[in-house]
C-alpha positions as CSV (number, residue, x, y, z in Angstrom):
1,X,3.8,-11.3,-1.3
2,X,0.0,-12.2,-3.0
3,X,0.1,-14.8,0.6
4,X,0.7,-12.3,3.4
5,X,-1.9,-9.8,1.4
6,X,-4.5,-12.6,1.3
7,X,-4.0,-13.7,4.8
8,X,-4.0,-9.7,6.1
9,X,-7.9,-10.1,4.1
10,X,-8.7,-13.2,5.9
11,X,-7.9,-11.5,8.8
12,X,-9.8,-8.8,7.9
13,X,-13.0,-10.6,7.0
14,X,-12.6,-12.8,9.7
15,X,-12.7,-10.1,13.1
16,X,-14.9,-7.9,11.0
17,X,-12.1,-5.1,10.7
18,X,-13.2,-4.0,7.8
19,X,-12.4,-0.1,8.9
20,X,-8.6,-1.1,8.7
21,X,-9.3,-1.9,5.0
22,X,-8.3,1.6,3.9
23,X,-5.8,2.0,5.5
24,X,-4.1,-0.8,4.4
25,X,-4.9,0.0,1.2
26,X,-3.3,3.4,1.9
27,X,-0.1,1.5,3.0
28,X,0.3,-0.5,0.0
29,X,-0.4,2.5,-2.7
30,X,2.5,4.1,-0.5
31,X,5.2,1.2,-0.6
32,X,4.0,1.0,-4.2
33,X,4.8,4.7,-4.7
34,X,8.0,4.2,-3.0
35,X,9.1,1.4,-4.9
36,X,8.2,2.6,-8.3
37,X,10.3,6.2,-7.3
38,X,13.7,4.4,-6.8
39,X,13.3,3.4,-10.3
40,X,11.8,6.3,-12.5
41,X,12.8,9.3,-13.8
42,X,9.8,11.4,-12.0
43,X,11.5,11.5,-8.8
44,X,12.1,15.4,-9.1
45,X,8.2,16.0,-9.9
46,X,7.0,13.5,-7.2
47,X,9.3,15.2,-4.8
48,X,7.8,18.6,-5.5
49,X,4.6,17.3,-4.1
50,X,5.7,16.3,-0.9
């Protein structure tokens, strides 16, 4: 996982694509979020936010 997030950087640095950097960032908090919902009891509250 830390490899394909380290090579998506290189990648980054390397073209000078540095305005795709938030959204990336974005992308990850997301899967993050969606990850830590399967497992918590929050899932009503987060939910309600959407």
């Amino acid at each position: 996982m830390f490899e394909l997030i380290r090579d998506l950087w290189l990648f980054l640095r390397y073209y000078k694509k540095y305005w795709l950097a938030p959204i990336v960032f974005v992308l990850i908090l997301i899967g993050a979020l969606a990850v830590f919902v399967q497992t918590s009891a929050l899932v009503p509250f987060i939910y309600a936010l959407f």
